[in-house]
N, C-alpha and C positions, 0 to 999 in steps of 0.2 A: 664772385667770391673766389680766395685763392685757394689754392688747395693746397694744404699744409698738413702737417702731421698734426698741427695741434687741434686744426679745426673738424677732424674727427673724433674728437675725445672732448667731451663738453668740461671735464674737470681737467685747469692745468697738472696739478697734483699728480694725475693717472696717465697722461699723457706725458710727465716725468718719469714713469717707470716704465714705458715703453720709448719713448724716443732719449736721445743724448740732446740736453737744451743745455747751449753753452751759456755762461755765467754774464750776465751785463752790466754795467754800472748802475742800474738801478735796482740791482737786486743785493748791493752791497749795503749795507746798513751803516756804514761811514760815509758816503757819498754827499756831497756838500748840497744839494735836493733835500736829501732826508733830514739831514744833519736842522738845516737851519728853518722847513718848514714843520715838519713832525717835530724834532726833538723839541723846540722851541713851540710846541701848537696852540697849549693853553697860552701863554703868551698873547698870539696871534688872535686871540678871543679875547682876554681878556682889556685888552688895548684898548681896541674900539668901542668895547662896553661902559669903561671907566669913563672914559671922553664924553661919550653920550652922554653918561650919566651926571657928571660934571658938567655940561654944558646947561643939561635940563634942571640941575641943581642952582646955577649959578643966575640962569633968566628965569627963575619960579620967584623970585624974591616977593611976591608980592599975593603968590597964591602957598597956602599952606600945605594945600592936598599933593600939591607937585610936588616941593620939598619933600613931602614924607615919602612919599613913592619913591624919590628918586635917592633917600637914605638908605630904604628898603632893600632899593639896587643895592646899593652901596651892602649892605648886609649879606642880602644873595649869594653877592661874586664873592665874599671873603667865606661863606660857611661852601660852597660849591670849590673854592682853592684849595681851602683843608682841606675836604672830600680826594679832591682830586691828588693832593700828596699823600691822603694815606692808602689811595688804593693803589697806584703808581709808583713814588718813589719812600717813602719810610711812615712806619708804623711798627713807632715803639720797636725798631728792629727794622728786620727786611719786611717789604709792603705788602702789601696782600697779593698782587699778583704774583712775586717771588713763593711766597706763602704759599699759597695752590701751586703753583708751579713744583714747590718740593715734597708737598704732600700727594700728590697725585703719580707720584714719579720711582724710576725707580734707573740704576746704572746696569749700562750691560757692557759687557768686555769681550768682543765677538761674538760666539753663542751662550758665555755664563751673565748671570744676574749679580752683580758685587752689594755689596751691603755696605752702604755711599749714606751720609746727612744731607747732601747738597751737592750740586751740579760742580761745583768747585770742585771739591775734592774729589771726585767723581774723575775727572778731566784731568789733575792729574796722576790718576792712574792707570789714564789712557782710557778712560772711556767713555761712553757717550750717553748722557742724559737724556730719558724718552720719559714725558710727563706733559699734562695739559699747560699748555701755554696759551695766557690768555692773548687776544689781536689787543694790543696799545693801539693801532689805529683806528680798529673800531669804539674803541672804547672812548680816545679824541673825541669821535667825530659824532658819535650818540651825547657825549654829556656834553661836549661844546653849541650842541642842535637844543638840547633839553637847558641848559642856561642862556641861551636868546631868545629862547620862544618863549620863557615866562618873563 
């Protein structure tokens, strides 16, 4: 094993407040990586599900119980897609993770606390939004596991 700064600090996290980790391309969230396998993820799931299920749809012609199952799919992925836009990107507004993101949150201006609606307006007036922010990746990769495995 090598022996690094980080590998004495089991959390990166903590071992960011003690060592200087310079910045890499994959920690930029523009990064043509991120961009086109996360931002696109449902995407990425839902492709191969549809095919499937259109293919299982297409040679059941002759059995009824396939067919329905494979409508069923077909129902799944459209009620798990809404799911997935309105916890992600809009609901009736900003999405729900925006949501908790502004309600759990609050702006600070060096050492004062400003009285901010939202991370926008916050930022600009110079200051920095501290509020739970939920993992989109994690969140991909749990409902992307949980609509294939039913």
């Amino acid at each position: 094993m090598y022996s690094t700064p980080e590998s004495f600090c089991p959390d990166p996290s903590l071992a960011q407040l003690v060592f200087q980790i310079p910045p890499s391309v994959f920690s930029n969230k523009r990064n043509p990586i991120n961009v086109i396998f996360v931002k696109n993820g449902w995407a990425w799931t839902i492709i191969p599900l549809m095919t499937l299920l259109a293919m299982n749809f297409i040679h059941s012609s002759n059995d009824a119980g396939r067919r329905r199952a494979a409508r069923n799919g077909f129902y799944r992925i459209a009620l798990a897609t809404v799911y997935w836009i309105f916890i992600t990107q809009w609901f009736f507004g900003y999405s729900l993770f925006e949501r908790v993101h502004v309600a759990t949150g609050h702006c600070r201006v060096g050492d004062n606390v400003l009285e901010s609606p939202n991370r926008n307006h916050c930022r600009q007036n110079g200051g920095h939004w501290h509020g739970v922010d939920i993992s989109g990746h994690c969140f991909l990769l749990i409902h992307s596991s949980l609509t294939i495995l039913r």
